[in-house]
Phi, psi and omega in degrees: 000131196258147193263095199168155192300314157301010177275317176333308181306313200231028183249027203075211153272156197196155190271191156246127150244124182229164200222318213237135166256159152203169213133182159048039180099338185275143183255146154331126144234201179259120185123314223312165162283169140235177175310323195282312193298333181285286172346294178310293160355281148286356188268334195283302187306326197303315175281015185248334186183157187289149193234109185246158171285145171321293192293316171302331186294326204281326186270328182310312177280343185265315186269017163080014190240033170253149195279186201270014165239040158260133171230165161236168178237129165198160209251195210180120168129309217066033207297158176254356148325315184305300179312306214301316202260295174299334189292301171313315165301293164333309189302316176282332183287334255346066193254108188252150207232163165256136171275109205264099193249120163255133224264001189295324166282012155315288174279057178047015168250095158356119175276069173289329169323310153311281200289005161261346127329294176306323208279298184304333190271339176280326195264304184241171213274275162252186182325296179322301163326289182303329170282352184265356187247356163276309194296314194281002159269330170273342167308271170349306187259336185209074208289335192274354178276341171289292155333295194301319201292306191314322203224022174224356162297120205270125143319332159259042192269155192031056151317312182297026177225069198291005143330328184281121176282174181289020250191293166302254180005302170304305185294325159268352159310303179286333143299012192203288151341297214230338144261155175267181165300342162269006190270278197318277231280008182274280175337312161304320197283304191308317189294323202278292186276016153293348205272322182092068149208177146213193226272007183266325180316295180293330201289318168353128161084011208245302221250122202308118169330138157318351189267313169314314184288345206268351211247327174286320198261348156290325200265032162082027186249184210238100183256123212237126167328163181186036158100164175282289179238046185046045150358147178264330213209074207268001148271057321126302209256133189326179194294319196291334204263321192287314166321308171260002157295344207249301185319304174256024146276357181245008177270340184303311186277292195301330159302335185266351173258007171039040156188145193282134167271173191227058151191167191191164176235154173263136180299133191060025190044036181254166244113144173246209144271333143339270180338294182307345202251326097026278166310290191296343172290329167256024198048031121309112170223031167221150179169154211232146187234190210260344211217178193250350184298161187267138216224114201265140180107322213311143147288181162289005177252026181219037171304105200299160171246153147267074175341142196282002177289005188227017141266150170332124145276334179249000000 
């Protein structure tokens, strides 16, 4: 599937998808918007495919009529970049998107993905630095898992995502693949706190308020799961565990919208048949996966995205 703004025109129906804003207090990073830049953006797709608002892209899909040039604009993360920077753009379009939120840090549980994201882009001079200083460090503590990892690395892992350099590709192979979540993120914390910070620190500012959510979805945007506490890799976790990322993210959104949503994106575009059979158990019967690849078969829960890297800016 070719990746790319004209691809809109002949793949179906398809999101947009963005996640890092700056502006308003945000600091720059890698991928991030500006305000003018999101805008441009959208203005560039708009001429290219119907560009619909959620609830219409949302009502379209639950009754089977939306056509093969519907796009949506939807966001990933929960992030309050979003609200702060992008929300004011929607507003003048009068375009209303889906927020895809996941809640754990509501419940006091840290968005590390997010703040080890923030981290590498604030601490070091680009990626590449940080990826020679994540292998040598698991090279250090768990040098045969490092070796092993070395010589089972699949050449074709995340193709569909050419964006990605070897350099990423490696680095989530070994995050997602090859340590578990309590490997990674122990590692992490010693790289944090070589740096002189941690991780209560960065967290500050990240994760979009209960006020925010509540507030997109009074001014008619579409707010949707998106796991509880974001697994890099959430088929990983047993049926039971796969169950309450989705149950108790969606007891979280529904206290704060006084109604259960009925669409979610999947973390990391990962999903199973689990996952799916799930989901339709909870009534979700729309949902997005991350990537443009072709899905033989697809439901309305696999719905593609474009990443916003391969939109315009200017």
């Amino acid at each position: 599937m070719t990746h790319s703004l004209a691809s809109l025109k002949s793949s179906g129906p398809t999101g947009l998808m963005f996640h890092h804003f700056h502006g308003s207090g945000h600091e720059k990073s890698e991928g991030s918007f500006s305000a003018d830049e999101f805008g441009r953006s959208l203005d560039h797709a708009s001429k290219v495919a119907t560009l619909l608002s959620a609830d219409e892209f949302l009502d379209k899909a639950l009754s089977q009529k939306l056509d093969e040039t519907d796009i949506c604009c939807s966001f990933d993360d929960g992030l309050q970049c979003q609200f702060d920077v992008a929300a004011s753009v929607l507003a003048s379009k009068k375009l209303k998107a889906f927020f895809f939120v996941n809640t754990g840090p509501h419940a006091g549980q840290p968005y590390i993905l997010e703040i080890f994201r923030i981290f590498r882009n604030q601490f070091f001079e680009n990626k590449d630095v940080f990826f020679a200083e994540f292998d040598l460090s698991i090279q250090t503590t768990m040098s045969e898992t490092f070796l092993s990892a070395k010589k089972t690395f699949p050449e074709d892992y995340l193709t569909v995502y050419p964006f990605y350099t070897r350099g990423d590709l490696w680095f989530r192979y070994l995050r997602d693949e090859i340590l578990t979540p309590e490997e990674y993120l122990e590692i992490m914390r010693l790289i944090i706190q070589n740096h002189g910070t941690s991780i209560d620190e960065i967290n500050k500012k990240i994760t979009m308020s209960k006020e925010s959510i509540t507030q997109l979805a009074n001014q008619g945007h579409v707010i949707g799961l998106h796991s509880h506490s974001h697994p890099t890799n959430i088929t990983r976790l047993t049926p039971a565990e796969k169950f309450s990322e989705y149950s108790v993210n969606s007891e979280f959104l529904t206290s704060y919208l006084n109604e259960a949503p009925n669409c979610m994106s999947h973390p990391n575009g990962v999903y199973d048949e689990d996952i799916l059979k799930i989901l339709r158990e909870m009534n979700i019967f729309v949902g997005f996966r991350d990537n443009m690849d072709l899905v033989p078969d697809r439901s309305n829960l696999e719905i593609r995205r474009l990443d916003s890297a391969f939109l315009p800016r200017d």
